[in-house]
C-alpha positions as CSV (number, residue, x, y, z in Angstrom):
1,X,-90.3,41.5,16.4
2,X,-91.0,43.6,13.2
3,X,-94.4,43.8,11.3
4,X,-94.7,44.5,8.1
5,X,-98.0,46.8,6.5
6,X,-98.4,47.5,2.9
7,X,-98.3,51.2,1.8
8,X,-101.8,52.4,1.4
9,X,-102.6,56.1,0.2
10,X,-103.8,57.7,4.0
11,X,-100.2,56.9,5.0
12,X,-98.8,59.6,2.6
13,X,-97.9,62.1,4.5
14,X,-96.3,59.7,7.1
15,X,-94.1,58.2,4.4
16,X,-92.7,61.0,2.9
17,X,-92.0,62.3,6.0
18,X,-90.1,59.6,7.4
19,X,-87.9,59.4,3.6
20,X,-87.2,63.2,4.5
21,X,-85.9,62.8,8.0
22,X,-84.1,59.2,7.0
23,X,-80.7,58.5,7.3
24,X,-80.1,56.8,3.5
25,X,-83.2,58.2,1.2
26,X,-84.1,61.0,-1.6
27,X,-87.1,62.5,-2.8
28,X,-86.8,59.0,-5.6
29,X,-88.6,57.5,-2.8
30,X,-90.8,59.7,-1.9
31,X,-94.7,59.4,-2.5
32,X,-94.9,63.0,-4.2
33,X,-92.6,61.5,-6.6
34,X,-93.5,58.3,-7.2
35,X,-97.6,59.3,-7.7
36,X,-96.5,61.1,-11.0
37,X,-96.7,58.0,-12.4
38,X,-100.3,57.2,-14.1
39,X,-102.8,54.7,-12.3
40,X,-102.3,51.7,-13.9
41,X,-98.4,51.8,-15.0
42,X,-97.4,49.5,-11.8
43,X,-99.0,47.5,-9.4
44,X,-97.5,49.1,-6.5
45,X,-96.7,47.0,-3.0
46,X,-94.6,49.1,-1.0
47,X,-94.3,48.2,2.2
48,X,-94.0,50.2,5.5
49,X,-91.7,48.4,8.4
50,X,-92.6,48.9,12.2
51,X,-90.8,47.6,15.3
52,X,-92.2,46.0,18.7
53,X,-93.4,49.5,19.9
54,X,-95.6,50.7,16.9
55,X,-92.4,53.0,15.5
56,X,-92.1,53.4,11.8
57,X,-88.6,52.4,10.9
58,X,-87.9,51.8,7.3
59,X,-90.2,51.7,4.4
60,X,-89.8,49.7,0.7
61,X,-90.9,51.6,-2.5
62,X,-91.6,48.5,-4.8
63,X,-94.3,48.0,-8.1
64,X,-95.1,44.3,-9.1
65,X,-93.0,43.9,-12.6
66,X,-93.5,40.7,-14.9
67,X,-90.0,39.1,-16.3
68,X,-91.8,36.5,-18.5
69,X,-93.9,34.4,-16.7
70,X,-92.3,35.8,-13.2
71,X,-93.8,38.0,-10.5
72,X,-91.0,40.6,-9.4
73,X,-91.1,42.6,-6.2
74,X,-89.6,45.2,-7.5
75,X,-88.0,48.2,-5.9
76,X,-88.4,50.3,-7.9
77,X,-89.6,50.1,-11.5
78,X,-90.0,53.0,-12.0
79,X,-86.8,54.8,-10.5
80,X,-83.2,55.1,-10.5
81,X,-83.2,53.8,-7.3
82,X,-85.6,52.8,-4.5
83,X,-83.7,50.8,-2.0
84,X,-85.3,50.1,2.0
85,X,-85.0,53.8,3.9
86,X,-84.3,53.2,7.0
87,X,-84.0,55.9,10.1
88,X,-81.1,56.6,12.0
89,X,-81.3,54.2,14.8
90,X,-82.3,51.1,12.6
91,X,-78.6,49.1,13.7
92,X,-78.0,45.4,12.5
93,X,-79.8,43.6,14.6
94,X,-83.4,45.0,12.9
95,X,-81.7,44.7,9.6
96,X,-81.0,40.8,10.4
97,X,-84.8,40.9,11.3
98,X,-86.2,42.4,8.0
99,X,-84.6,40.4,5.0
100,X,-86.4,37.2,6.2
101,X,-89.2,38.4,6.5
102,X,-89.5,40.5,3.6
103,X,-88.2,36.6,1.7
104,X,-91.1,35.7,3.4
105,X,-93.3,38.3,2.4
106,X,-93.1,38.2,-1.0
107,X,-92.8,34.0,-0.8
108,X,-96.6,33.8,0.9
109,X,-97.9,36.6,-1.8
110,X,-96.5,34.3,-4.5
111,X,-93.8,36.4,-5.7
112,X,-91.1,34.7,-7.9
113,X,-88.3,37.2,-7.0
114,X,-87.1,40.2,-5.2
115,X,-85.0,43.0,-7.0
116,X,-83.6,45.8,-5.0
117,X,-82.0,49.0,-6.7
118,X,-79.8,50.4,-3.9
119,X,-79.4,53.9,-3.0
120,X,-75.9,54.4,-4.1
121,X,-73.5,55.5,-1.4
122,X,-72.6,59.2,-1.7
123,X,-76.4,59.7,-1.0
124,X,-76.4,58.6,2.6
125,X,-75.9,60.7,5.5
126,X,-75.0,58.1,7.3
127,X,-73.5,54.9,7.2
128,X,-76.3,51.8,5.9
129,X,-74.5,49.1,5.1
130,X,-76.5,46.9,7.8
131,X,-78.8,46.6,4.9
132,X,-76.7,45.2,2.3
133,X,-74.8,42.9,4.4
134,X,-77.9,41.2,6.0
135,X,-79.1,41.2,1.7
136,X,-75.9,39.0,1.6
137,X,-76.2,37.0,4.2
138,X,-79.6,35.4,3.4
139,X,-78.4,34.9,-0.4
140,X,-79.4,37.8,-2.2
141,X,-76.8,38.2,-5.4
142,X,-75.6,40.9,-7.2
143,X,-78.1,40.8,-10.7
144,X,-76.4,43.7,-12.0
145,X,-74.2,46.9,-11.9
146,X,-74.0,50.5,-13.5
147,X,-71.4,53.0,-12.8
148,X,-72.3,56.0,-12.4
149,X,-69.3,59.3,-12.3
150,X,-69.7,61.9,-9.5
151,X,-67.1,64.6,-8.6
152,X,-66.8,65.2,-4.4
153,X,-67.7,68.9,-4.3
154,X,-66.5,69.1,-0.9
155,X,-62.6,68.4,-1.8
156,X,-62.1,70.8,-4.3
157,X,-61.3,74.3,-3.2
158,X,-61.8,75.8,-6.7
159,X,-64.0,74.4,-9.3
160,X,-61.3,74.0,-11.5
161,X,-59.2,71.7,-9.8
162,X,-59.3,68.7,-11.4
163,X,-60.6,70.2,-14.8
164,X,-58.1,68.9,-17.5
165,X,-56.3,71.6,-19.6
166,X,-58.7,70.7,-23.2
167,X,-61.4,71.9,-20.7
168,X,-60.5,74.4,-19.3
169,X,-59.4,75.8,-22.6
170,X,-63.5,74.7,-24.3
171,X,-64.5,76.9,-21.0
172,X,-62.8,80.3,-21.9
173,X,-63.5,79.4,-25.4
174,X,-67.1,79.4,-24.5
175,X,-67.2,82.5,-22.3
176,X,-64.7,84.7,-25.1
177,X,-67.9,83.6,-27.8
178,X,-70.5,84.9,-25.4
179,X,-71.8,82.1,-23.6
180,X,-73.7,83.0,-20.7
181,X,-75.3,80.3,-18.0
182,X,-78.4,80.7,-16.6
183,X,-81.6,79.1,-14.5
184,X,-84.2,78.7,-16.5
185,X,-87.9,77.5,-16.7
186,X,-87.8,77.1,-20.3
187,X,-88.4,73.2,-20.4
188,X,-90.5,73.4,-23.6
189,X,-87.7,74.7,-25.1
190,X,-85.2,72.6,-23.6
191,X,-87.2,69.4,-24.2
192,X,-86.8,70.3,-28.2
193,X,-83.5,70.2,-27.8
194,X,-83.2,66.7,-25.4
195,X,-85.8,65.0,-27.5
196,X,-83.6,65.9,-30.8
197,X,-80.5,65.1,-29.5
198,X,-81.6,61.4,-28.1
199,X,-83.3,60.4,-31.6
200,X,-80.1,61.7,-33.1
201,X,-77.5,60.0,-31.1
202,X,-79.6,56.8,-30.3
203,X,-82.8,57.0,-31.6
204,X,-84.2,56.7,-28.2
205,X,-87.1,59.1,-26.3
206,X,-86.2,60.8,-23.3
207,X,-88.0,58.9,-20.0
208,X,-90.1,61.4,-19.3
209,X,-92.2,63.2,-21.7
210,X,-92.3,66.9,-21.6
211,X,-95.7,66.9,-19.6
212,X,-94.5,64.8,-16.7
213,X,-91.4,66.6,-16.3
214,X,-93.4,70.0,-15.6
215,X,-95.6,67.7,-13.2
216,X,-93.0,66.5,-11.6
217,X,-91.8,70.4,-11.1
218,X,-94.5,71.5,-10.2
219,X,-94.4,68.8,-7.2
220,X,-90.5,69.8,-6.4
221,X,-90.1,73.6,-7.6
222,X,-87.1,73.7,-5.4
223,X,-85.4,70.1,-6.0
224,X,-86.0,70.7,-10.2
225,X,-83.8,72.7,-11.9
226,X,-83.0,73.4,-15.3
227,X,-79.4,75.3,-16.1
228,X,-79.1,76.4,-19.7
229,X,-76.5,77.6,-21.8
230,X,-77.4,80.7,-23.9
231,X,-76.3,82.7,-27.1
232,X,-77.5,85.9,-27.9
233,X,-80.3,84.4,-25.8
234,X,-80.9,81.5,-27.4
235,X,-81.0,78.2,-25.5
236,X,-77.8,76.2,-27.1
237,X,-77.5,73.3,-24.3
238,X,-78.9,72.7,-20.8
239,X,-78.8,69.9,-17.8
240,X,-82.2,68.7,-15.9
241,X,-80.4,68.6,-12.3
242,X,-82.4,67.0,-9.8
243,X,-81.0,67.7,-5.8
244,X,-82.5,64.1,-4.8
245,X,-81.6,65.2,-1.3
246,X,-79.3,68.2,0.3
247,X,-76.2,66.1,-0.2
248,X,-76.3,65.4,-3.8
249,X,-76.9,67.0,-7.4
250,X,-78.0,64.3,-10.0
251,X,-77.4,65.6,-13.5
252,X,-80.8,63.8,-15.1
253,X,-80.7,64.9,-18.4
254,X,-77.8,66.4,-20.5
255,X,-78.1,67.9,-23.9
256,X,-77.0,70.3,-26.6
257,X,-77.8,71.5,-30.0
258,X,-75.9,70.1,-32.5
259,X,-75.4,73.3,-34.4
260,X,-73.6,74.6,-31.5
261,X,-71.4,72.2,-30.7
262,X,-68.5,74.3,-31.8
263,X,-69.5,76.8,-28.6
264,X,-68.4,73.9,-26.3
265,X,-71.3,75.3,-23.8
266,X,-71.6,72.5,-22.1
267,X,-68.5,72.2,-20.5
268,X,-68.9,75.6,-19.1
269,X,-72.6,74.7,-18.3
270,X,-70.9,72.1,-16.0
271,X,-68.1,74.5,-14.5
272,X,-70.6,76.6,-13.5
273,X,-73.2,74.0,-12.3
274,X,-69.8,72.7,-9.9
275,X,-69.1,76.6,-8.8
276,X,-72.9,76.4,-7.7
277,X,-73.1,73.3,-6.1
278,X,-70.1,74.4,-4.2
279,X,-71.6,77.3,-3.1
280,X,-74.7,75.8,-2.3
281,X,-72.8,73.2,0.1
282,X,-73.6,70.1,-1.9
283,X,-71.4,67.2,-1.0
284,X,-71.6,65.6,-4.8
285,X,-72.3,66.4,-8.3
286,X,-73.7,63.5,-10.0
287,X,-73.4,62.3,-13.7
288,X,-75.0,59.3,-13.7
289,X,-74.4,56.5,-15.6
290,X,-72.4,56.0,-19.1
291,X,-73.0,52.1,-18.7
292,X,-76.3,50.4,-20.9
293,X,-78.2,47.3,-20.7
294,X,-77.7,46.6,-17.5
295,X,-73.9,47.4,-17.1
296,X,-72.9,45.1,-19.9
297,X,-71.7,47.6,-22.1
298,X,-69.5,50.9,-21.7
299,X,-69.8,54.2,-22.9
300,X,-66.3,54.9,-22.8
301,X,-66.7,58.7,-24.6
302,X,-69.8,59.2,-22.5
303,X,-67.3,58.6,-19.3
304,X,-63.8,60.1,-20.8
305,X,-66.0,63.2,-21.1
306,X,-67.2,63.4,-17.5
307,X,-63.6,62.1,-16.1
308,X,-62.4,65.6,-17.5
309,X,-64.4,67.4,-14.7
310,X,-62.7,65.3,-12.1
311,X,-65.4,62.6,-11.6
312,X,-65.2,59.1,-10.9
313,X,-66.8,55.8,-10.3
314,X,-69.8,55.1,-8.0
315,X,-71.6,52.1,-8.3
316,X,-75.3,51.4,-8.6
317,X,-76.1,47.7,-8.0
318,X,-79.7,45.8,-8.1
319,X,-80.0,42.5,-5.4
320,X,-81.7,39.5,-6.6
321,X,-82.8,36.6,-5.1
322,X,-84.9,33.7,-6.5
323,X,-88.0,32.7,-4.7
C-alpha cells in the first residue's frame, strides 16, 4: 500500500536527491529550482510517494492554480514540465496504485482538477510509460499538446549531417565575416538583446527577468549556460541552454540583434552548440516549442527554421481530469 506526505521544506535535500538519481526527471523538478520562485507566487502542494516499507519512490512538483472559480493541482505552474519522478524500480503495479489515490487526494482536499505536464520522452533514461498508461486508464484526458523540435545527437556522426544546403551556406557565410562563438557570462548584455527582440517580434517579456535568471545561475553554474555569437567582440546573438539532465540540452531562450541579422550568427551559434553537445555526449539538443496557446496555433517559420538543423517533433502533453 502507498502513502502519500506533502512536501515540506526539511525534506529538501531528500527530494532533490531522489529527482537526481530518478529514472524520468531534470533539475525542472528539482527544489533548488523550483524555490527561485518568490514566496507567495504559488501555493505549492507537492507531494512525496512512499511504499509499504517507508522507501521514497516518486515525488509530484505541483502549486495550487485558480482557472476561474476552479482549484487546480497543478504540476507544475511554474515549469515546462513537472510530471510524477519516479525511481527505477517503480513497475506498473505501484503506478496502478498511485493515480487513485492521488484522484483521491486532491478530491478529499477539495480540488476541482488535476493537470499534469509530462516530462517529454527524450528526457528519460529509462522507459516510464507505467505512468501515463495508468493516467489513462482511470480517465485522465489529453487537455493539450505542444510540439517541441529536438535533433538526436547521438545519430549524427558529423554535426552537419542533416544541415540543409541554405545552412550550411549562412554557416560559412558567418565564419568568412568573422563570427566567432563563445561561452559567456554576459547575461546583462544578452538580456538587452532577448528583451528587445521579444517586444519586437511579439511584444511579449521574456519569463524570467534578468535578476532571476542570474539566481537561477547562481543555483546551477554548471547546468546554465549562455553561448553567444560575437563580432569584433560584440555580442550579436546568443541561446540560454539549460542541460535539464545529462541526456538533454534545452535551448531556453533564443535571440539576435536585429542589426545583424545579415551575419546569419545564429545558425552557426547552433552548429557549434550541436558540435558541443556531441562532444559532450548529450543524447538530444532541444528547441522547444514553436506551437502557442496551448498548441492551437503553429509557428510554421519558427519550426521550418529549426527543421534545417535536422530536428523533429517531440511532444509535450498536459493530463486532465475533472474532479
Amino acid at each position: 500500500m502507498l502513502k502519500i506526505e506533502v512536501y515540506n521544506q526539511a525534506y529538501q535535500q531528500d527530494w532533490d536527491n531522489f529527482v537526481g538519481a530518478s529514472r524520468n526527471g531534470t533539475f525542472m523538478q528539482q527544489r533548488t529550482f523550483l524555490n527561485y520562485h518568490p514566496p507567495g507566487r504559488f501555493v505549492d502542494c507537492s507531494l512525496m510517494v512512499y511504499n509499504t516499507h517507508g522507501k521514497l519512490i516518486a515525488v509530484i512538483p505541483a502549486a495550487q492554480k485558480m482557472v476561474g472559480q476552479k482549484k487546480v493541482f497543478s504540476s507544475y505552474p511554474g515549469a515546462s514540465h513537472g510530471g510524477i519522478i519516479v525511481d527505477q524500480k517503480f513497475g506498473t503495479s505501484e503506478a496502478m496504485a498511485l493515480v487513485p489515490l492521488l484522484t483521491e487526494y486532491c478530491k478529499s482536499n477539495n480540488f476541482n482538477a488535476i493537470e499534469i505536464k509530462m516530462i517529454p520522452r527524450i528526457y528519460h533514461f529509462w522507459p516510464s510509460d507505467e505512468i501515463d498508461f495508468a493516467l489513462r486508464y482511470y480517465g485522465f484526458s489529453i487537455g493539450s499538446s505542444e510540439l517541441a523540435t529536438a535533433l538526436p545527437l547521438k545519430e549524427l556522426a558529423e554535426p552537419s549531417n542533416h544541415l540543409i544546403e541554405s545552412t550550411q551556406r549562412n554557416i560559412r557565410k558567418a565564419q568568412r565575416l568573422g563570427v566567432t562563438i563563445e561561452e559567456s557570462n554576459d547575461l546583462a548584455t544578452y538580456w538587452r538583446i532577448l528583451t528587445d527582440n521579444l517586444k519586437q517580434k511579439h511584444n511579449a517579456e521574456p519569463t524570467h527577468t534578468l535578476e532571476e535568471i542570474l539566481d537561477l545561475t547562481s543555483r546551477y553554474p554548471q547546468s546554465i549556460k549562455l553561448f553567444a555569437a560575437f563580432l569584433q567582440g560584440e555580442m550579436v546573438s546568443g541561446v540560454v541552454a539549460f542541460l535539464l539532465n545529462s541526456r538533454v540540452i534545452n535551448c531556453f531562450y533564443i535571440a539576435s540583434n536585429n542589426k545583424y541579422q545579415n551575419l546569419r550568427s545564429v545558425e552557426l551559434l547552433f552548429y557549434e552548440l550541436i558540435s558541443w553537445g556531441m562532444e559532450k555526449g548529450y543524447y538530444y539538443l532541444d528547441w522547444g516549442i514553436s506551437t502557442e496557446d496551448k498548441g492551437s496555433r503553429i509557428n510554421q517559420g519558427l519550426f521550418e527554421f529549426k527543421e534545417k538543423f535536422g530536428g523533429r517533433g517531440v511532444l509535450r502533453e498536459v493530463y486532465q481530469l475533472n474532479l
